[in-house]
N, C-alpha and C positions, 0 to 999 in steps of 0.2 A: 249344435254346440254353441255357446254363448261364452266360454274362458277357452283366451287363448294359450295351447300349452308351452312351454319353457322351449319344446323342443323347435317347436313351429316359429318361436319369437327368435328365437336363436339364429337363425337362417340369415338375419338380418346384418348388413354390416355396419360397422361403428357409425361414420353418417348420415346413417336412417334411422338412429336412435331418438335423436333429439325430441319430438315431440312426447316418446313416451317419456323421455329423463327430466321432463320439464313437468309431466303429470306427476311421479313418482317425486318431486320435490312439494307439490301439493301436498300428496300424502303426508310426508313427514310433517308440514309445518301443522298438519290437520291433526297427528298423532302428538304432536308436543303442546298444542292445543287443548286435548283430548283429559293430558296428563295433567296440566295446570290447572283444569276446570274440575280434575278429579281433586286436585290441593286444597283447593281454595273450599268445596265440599265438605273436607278433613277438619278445616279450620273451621267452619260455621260449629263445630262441637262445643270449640270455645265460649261462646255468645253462647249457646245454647246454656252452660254450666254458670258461667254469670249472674244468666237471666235467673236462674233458678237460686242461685245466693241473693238475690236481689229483694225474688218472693221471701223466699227465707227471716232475711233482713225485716221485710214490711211487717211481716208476720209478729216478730217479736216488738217493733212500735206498737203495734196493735193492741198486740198483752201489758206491757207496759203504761201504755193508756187508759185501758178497759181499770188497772190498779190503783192507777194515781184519781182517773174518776170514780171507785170507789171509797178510797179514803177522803177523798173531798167531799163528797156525798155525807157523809160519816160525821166528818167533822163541820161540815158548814161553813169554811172559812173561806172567804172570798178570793185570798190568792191561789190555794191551794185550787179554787175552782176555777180561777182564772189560767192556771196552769192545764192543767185537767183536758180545758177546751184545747186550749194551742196546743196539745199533746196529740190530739184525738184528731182536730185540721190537720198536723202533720204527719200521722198516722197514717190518714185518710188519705193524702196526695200521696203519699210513698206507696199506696198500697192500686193507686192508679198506677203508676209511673212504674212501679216493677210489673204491672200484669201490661200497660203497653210492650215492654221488656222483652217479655216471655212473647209475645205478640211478635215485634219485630222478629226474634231470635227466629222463629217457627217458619215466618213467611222467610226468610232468608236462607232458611234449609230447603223450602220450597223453591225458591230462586234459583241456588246453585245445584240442585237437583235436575232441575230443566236444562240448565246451561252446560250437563255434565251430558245430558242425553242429546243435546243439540251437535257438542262436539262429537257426541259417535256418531250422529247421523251424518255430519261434514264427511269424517272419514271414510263412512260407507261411502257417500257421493266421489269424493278422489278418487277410490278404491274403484270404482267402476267408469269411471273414465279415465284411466291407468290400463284397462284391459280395453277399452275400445279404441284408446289411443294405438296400442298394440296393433288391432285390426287392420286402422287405417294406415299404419305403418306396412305392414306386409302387402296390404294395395297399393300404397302408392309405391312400392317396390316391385310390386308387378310378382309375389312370388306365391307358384298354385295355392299352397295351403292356405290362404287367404277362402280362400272358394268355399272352404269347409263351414265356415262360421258363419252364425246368422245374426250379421248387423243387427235390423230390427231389434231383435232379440235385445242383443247387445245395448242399443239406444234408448230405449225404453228401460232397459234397468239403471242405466241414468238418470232417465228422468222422472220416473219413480221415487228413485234415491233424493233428487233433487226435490220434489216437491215435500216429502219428509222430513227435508232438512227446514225446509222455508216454514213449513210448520211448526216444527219443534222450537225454532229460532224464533218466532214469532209469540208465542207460549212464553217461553222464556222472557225474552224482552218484557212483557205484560208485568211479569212475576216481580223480573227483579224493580219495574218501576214501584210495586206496590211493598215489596223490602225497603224499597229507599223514601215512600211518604210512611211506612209503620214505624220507620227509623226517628227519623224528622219526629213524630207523634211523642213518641219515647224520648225524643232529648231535647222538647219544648218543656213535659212535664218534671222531667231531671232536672233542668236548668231553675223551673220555680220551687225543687224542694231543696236544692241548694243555697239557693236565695232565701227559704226561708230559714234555713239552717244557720245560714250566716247570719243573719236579722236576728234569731233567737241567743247566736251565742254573743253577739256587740252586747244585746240588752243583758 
């Protein structure tokens, strides 16, 4: 047997508790953990719809440009070809700058994804040493049903549990540093179409 039962924990009295109620406060902060990392998930949707108003956006610079360099073409006239260009440049950057966009938005789903699997895995790991804490409670209490369970057993699905966690947490970490330089990527090249946006609307 590797879970110890309610009944067998029961036997114990109030101060032989402590080490399990000290693991069980693990648990919860692992669980509220668990749930914030599920939020924060929820929200990467936002970014996501954004990014995708953003493409949208580029999209229609695109058309707009491909128009205005046709009637220039047409007509020949030097400003209108001079427009035409800086139409098609800024076209061009916005049509980077939302596909980094979409870029960040994705890897940062990837991010909070991992981070949302790393917090179940912490939980798995409290979780199981909440029950071996149990164990060693009814040993150090000296009380038979202690006899019944097989530590090993028991130890080993900790550290099991633990090396999955250092895994997934290690995964994650990876993820989200590369969310936060595809971020940085995306708001170097926002910050030059706003620049030139402003440049274009003084002149």
């Amino acid at each position: 047997m590797a879970t110890v039962s309610d009944a067998d924990y029961g036997r114990l009295q109030p101060g032989q508790t402590q080490p399990v109620d000290e693991a069980r406060q693990q648990v919860t902060q692992a669980r509220d953990e668990l749930a914030r990392a599920q939020l924060r998930l929820t929200d990467t949707q936002h970014e996501d719809e954004l990014a995708k108003a953003d493409q949208t956006a580029a999209d229609s610079d695109k058309k707009r440009a491909e128009a205005e360099t046709k009637i220039a073409t047409d007509s020949n006239d030097p400003e209108q070809k001079a427009r035409a260009h800086e139409l098609t440049e800024t076209a061009e950057l916005h049509r980077r700058a939302a596909d980094a966009h979409m870029t960040y938005a994705k890897k940062l789903i990837d991010s909070r994804k991992a981070a949302v699997d790393a917090a179940q895995k912490r939980f798995e790991v409290e979780t199981a040493k909440v029950n071996l804490a149990k164990e060693k409670a009814l040993q150090a209490a000296q009380i038979p049903a202690a006899g019944k369970y097989d530590m090993v057993a028991m130890t080993n699905r900790v550290m099991n549990a633990q090396r999955d966690y250092d895994d997934s947490a290690r995964k994650a970490q990876t993820l989200d540093a590369e969310a936060s330089s595809a971020q940085q990527t995306w708001r170097d090249l926002d910050q030059q179409l706003q620049a030139r946006a402003s440049g274009a609307n003084r002149g």
